[in-house]
N, C-alpha and C positions, 0 to 999 in steps of 0.2 A: 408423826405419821399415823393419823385414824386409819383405823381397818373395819368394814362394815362387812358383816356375811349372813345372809338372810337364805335360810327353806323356804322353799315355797308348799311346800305340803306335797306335790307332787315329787315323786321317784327321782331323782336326780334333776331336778329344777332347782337352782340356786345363783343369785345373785351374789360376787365380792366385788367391792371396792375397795380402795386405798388408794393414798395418797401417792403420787409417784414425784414428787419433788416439785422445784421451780411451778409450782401453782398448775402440776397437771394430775390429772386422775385415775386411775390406771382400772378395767371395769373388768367383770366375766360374767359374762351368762351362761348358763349350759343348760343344754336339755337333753332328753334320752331318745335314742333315734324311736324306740318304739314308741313315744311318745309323739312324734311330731307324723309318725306315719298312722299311729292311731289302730284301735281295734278292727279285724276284721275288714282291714282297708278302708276305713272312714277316716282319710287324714285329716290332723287338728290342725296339721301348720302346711296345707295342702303345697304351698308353692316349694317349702323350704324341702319337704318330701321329693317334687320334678329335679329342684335341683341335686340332691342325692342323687336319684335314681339315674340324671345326667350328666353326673360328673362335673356337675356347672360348682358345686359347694365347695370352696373352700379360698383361702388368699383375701386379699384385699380388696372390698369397693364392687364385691355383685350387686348387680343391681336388683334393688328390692329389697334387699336386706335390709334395709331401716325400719320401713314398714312393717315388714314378717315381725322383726322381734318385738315392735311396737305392738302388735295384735296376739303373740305367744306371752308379753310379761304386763299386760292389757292391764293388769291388778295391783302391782308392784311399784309406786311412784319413783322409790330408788331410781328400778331399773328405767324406767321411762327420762327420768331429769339426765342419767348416763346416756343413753340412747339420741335424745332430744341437743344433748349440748356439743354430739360428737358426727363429725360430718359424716357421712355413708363412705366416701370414700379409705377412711382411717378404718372401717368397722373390718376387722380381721378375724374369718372364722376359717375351722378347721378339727374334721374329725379326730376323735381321742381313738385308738385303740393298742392295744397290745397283741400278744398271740403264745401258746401253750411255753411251757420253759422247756429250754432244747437242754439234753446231757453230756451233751459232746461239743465243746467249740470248737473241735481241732479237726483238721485235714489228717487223712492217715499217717504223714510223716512228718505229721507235726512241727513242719514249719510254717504253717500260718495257722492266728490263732484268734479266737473272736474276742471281742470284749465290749465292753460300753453295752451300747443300746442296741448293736450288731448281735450279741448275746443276749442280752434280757430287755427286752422294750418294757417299758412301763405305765403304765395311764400315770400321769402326774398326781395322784390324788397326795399325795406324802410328800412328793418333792424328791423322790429318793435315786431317782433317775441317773443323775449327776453324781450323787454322792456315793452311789454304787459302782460307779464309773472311776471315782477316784480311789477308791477299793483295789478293785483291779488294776490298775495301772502301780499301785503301791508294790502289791502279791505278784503281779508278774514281771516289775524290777527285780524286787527280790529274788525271786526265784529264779528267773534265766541271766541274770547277768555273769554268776562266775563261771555259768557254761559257755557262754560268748568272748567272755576275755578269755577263759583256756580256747577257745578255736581261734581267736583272734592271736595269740601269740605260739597258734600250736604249739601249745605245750603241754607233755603228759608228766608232770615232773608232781603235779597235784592230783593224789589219787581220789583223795574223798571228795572232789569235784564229777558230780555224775554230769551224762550227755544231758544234749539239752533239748533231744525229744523228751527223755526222763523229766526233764524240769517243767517241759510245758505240759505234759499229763498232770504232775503236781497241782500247779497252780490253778487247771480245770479243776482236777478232783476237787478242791480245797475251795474254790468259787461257788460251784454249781450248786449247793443245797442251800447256801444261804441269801445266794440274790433270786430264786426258785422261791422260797418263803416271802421275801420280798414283795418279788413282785405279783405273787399270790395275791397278797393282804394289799398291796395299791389297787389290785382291781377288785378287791372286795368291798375297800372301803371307796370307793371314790364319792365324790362330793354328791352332797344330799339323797345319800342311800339312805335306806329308812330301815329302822330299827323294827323291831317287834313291839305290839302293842300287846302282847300279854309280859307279863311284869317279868317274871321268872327268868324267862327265855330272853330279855332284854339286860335281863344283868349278868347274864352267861355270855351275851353276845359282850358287852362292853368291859367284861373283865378279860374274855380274847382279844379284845383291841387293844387293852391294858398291855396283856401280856408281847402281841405284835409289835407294838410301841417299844416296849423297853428294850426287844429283841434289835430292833431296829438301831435304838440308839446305843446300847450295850452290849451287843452282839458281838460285833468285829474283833477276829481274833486276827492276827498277822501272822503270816504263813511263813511255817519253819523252814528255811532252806534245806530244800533234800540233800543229801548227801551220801556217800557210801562209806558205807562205816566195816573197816577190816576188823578179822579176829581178835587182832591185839587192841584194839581201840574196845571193841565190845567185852573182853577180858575184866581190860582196868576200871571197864563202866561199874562192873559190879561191885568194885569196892570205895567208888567214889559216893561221897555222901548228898544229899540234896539240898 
């Protein structure tokens, strides 16, 4: 499977391709809204601007959108032989956005509880959207399930079992700073952002992205089931070795 990913010099202009199997192609284009609405209201991609502004942009097979992209990637043969080979009605577009990172998933009595993309939406630039999602759902088994089996078999016979408002505060507190960082650096990086063209400041930028990267991929710590710990248990703590 080739994979083709071309800047186009413009602020988040970027054509990918790849292969999607069985001899199909699978394409992206993207552009920046403020690019296609243009300076000062001189739109560059006047039509694809009405439809924004009409709610008419987004799903499958608007009409016109062959054309539009054909005159926005005008420079770009890639994009044009992807555009050209694929019917208007298959052409699937749809705005990207996220919105600030919330601190709280939880209702005050914390029986419902956010997660996925209900918590942290992400611009796909990373991909991490998903895998952030399986995060959570790992941290918050963990964490609430021995509070659900003690309600479910009421029983108080396990003490170091806390309630399981306790557990879902837990597994917020223990989520919220690291899919926050997350999904920071997905909207900072997303596709065909442009670097610094003075040298310095471009290798500070891309040694944060280093470091964003490896946090990303080596970051996840799995979340310690809270519990309540008696006197006597925190007693023999102290003489137990590591």
């Amino acid at each position: 499977g080739e994979v083709e990913y071309i800047t186009c010099g413009t602020d988040g202009q970027v054509v990918l391709t790849f292969d999607a199997g069985e001899e199909q192609t699978s394409w992206y284009l993207t552009l920046m809204e403020d690019y296609v609405k243009g300076a000062e209201g001189n739109a560059l991609c006047p039509e694809i601007r009405t439809a924004l502004e009409d709610n008419a942009f987004g799903g499958f097979g608007r009409k016109g959108v062959k054309k539009q992209l054909e005159q926005a990637f005008a420079s770009w043969p890639v994009a044009l032989a992807c555009i050209h080979a694929t019917q208007e009605s298959q052409i699937f577009e749809r705005r990207l956005s996220d919105r600030p990172a919330l601190k709280d998933w939880t209702d005050p009595t914390c029986r419902v509880v956010l997660m996925g993309d209900a918590a942290h939406p992400m611009i796909p630039s990373q991909g991490q959207g998903t895998m952030m999602t399986w995060e959570d759902a790992a941290d918050l088994a963990a964490c609430v399930a021995p509070s659900l089996l003690k309600e479910l078999r009421n029983s108080t016979q396990n003490d170091s079992v806390v309630d399981l408002s306790t557990a879902v505060r837990a597994f917020v507190s223990h989520r919220t700073e690291r899919c926050a960082r997350v999904q920071k650096f997905s909207a900072e990086a997303y596709m065909g952002s442009q670097s610094s063209k003075f040298f310095p400041l471009k290798v500070i930028q891309m040694l944060g992205r280093k470091r964003s990267m490896e946090f990303i991929k080596d970051g996840y710590q799995p979340i310690l089931i809270p519990e309540k710990v008696g006197l006597r248990k925190r007693f023999w703590s102290l003489f137990q070795r590591n």
